[in-house]
C-alpha positions as semicolon CSV with decimal commas, in nm:
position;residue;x (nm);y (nm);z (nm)
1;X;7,020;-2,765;-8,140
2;X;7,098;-2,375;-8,111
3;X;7,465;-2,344;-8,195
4;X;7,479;-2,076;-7,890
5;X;7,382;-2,363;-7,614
6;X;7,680;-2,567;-7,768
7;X;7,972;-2,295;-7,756
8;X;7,856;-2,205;-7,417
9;X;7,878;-2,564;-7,307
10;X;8,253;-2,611;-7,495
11;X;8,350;-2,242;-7,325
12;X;8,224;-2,367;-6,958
13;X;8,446;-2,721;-7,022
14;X;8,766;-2,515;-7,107
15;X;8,732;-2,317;-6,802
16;X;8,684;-2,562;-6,515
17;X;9,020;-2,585;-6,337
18;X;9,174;-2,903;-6,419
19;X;9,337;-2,936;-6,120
20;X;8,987;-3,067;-6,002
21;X;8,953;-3,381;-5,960
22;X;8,592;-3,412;-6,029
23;X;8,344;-3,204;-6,243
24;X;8,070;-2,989;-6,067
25;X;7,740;-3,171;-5,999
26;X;7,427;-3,127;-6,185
27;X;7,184;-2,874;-6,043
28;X;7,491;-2,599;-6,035
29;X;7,461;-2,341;-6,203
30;X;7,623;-2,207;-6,587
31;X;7,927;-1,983;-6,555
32;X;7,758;-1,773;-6,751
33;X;7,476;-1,720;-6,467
34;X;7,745;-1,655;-6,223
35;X;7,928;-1,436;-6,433
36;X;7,615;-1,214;-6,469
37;X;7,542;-1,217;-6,101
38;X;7,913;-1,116;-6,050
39;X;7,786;-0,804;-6,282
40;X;7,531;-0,713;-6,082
41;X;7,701;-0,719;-5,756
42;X;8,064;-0,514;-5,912
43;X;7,889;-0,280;-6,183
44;X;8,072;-0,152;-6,443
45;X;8,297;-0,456;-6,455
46;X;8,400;-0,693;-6,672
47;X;8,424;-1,068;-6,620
48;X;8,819;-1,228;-6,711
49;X;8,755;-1,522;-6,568
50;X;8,586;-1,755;-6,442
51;X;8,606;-2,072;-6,293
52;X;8,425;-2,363;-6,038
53;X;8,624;-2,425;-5,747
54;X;8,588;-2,582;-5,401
55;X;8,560;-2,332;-5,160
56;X;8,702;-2,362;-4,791
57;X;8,416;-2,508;-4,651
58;X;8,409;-2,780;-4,956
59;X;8,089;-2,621;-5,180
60;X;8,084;-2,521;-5,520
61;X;8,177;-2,191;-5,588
62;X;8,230;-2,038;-5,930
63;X;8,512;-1,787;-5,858
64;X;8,475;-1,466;-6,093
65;X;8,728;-1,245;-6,142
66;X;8,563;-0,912;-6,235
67;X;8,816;-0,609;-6,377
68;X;8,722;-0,265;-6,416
69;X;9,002;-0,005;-6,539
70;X;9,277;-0,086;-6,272
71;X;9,023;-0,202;-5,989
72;X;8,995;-0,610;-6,016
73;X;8,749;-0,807;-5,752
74;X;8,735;-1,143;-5,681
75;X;8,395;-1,276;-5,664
76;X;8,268;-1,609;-5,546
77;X;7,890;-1,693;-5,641
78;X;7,710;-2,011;-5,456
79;X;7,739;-2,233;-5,812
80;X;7,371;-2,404;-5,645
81;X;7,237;-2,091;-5,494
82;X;7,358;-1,798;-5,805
83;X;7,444;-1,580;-5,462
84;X;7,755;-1,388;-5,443
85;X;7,879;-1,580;-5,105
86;X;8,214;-1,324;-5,108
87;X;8,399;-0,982;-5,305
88;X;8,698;-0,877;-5,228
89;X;8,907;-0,651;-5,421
90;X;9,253;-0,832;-5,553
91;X;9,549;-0,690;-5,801
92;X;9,559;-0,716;-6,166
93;X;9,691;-1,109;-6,237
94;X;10,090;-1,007;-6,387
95;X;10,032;-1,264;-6,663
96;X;9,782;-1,001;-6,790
97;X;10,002;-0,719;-6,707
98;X;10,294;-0,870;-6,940
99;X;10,043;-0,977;-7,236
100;X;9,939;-0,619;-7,240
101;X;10,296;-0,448;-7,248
């Protein structure tokens, strides 16, 4: 097996919030896909994080946080449908403010 397929599976396990109960179904997509989706919707950004979540209405969601210079938007892609569902613009998370003073 292609050591690449294996760190991206290990990197999408350490990133699902573990305050889920349950792991997304099969059929969503990778956080990588959303991540580049998120890319093409907020160019010029970079991906921080990324996550799947629940949204409101109870679907999977990968929620991307995209950061470029000072400007940080929230983006939430369709985990079945790789659409960007929602983008709104959000503040810089003050962990990462203090780990970069």
């Amino acid at each position: 097996f292609p050591s690449h397929d294996i760190s991206a599976t290990a990197f999408a396990a350490k990133t699902i919030d573990q305050n889920d109960a349950t792991l997304p179904p099969q059929g969503v997509i990778s956080l990588q896909q959303a991540i580049q989706t998120a890319q093409q919707h907020v160019k010029g950004s970079t991906a921080t994080r990324s996550e799947y979540e629940h949204n409101k209405q109870g679907a999977w969601v990968v929620d991307v946080e995209m950061v470029n210079g000072q400007q940080v938007t929230d983006v939430q892609v369709d985990a079945l449908k790789n659409i960007v569902i929602t983008a709104k613009a959000d503040q810089v998370d003050q962990e990462e403010n203090d780990a970069q003073d």
